[in-house]
C-alpha positions as CSV (number, residue, x, y, z in Angstrom):
1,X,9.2,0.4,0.9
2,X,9.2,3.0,3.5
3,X,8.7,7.0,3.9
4,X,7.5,9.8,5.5
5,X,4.5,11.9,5.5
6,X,4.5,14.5,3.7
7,X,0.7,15.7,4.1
8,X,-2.3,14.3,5.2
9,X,-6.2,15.5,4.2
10,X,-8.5,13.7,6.4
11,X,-11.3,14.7,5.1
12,X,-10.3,12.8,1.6
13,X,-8.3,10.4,3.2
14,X,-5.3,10.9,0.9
15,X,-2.3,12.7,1.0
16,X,1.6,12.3,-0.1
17,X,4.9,10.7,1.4
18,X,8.8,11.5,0.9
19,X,10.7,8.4,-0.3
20,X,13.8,8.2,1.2
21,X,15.3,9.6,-1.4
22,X,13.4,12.8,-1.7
23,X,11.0,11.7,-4.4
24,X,7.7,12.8,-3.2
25,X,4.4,9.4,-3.9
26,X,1.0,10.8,-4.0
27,X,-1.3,8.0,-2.1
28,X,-5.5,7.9,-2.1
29,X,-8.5,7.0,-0.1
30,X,-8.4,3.6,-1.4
31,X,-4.3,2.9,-0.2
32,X,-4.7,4.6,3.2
33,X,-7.8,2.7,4.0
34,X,-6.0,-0.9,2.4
35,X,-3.5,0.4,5.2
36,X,-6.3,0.1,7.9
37,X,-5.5,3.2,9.8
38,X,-7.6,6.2,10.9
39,X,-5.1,9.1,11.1
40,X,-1.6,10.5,9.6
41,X,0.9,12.2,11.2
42,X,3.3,14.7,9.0
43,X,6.5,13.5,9.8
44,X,5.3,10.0,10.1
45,X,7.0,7.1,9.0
46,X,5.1,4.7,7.3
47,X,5.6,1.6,4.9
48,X,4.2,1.3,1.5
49,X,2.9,-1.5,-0.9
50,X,3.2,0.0,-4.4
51,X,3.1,-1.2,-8.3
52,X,3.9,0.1,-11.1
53,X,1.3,1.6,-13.6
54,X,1.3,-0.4,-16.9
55,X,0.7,2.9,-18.9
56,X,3.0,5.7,-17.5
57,X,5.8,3.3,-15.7
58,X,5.3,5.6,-12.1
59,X,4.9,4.1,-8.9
60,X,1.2,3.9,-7.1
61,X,0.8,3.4,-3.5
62,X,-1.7,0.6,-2.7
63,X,-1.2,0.4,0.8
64,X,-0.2,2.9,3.1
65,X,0.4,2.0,6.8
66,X,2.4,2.8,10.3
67,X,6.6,1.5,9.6
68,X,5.7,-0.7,13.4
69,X,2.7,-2.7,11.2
70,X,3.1,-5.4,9.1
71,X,1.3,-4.9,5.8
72,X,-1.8,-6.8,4.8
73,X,-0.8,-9.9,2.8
74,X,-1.4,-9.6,-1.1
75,X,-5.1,-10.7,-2.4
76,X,-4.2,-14.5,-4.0
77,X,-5.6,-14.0,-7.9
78,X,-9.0,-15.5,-8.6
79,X,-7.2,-18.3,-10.9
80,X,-4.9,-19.3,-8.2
81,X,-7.7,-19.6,-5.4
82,X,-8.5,-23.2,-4.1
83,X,-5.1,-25.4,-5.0
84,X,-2.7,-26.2,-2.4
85,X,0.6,-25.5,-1.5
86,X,2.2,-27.8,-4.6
87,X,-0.3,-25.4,-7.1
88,X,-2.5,-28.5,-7.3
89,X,-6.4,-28.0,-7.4
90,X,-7.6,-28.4,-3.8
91,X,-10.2,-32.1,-3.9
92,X,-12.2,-31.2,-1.0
């Protein structure tokens, strides 16, 4: 998912984004540093890792980052660490 920056606080490291279609995605600390950058442009573009909250239905950003970066890969569960690629348990 991409957007743009809407506003940026460095001081809190948060801020929001415009989705291409307007709708404006608050984004925290916690997303912008997942994202691995030190400063936000307004105007920006930048891609986005979101879910989906299980309680309200509204998107979250998790990561935040520049549109030219690739985003961080996804954190493999804690039940799904040490089997191969055939989701067999790893013998070693």
């Amino acid at each position: 998912m991409q957007g743009t920056v809407r506003s940026f606080d460095p001081d809190t490291r948060s801020g929001a984004v415009f989705l291409d279609d307007g709708t404006e995605l608050p984004f925290d600390a916690q997303a912008f540093d997942a994202g691995g950058l030190r400063h936000l442009r307004l105007g920006q573009r930048v891609r986005m890792r979101t879910t989906r909250s299980a309680g309200t239905g509204k998107l979250r950003v998790t990561v935040v980052t520049l549109v030219t970066f690739e985003l961080p890969p996804l954190p493999v569960p804690p039940w799904e660490r040490g089997r191969d690629e055939g989701g067999q348990a790893d013998r070693t």
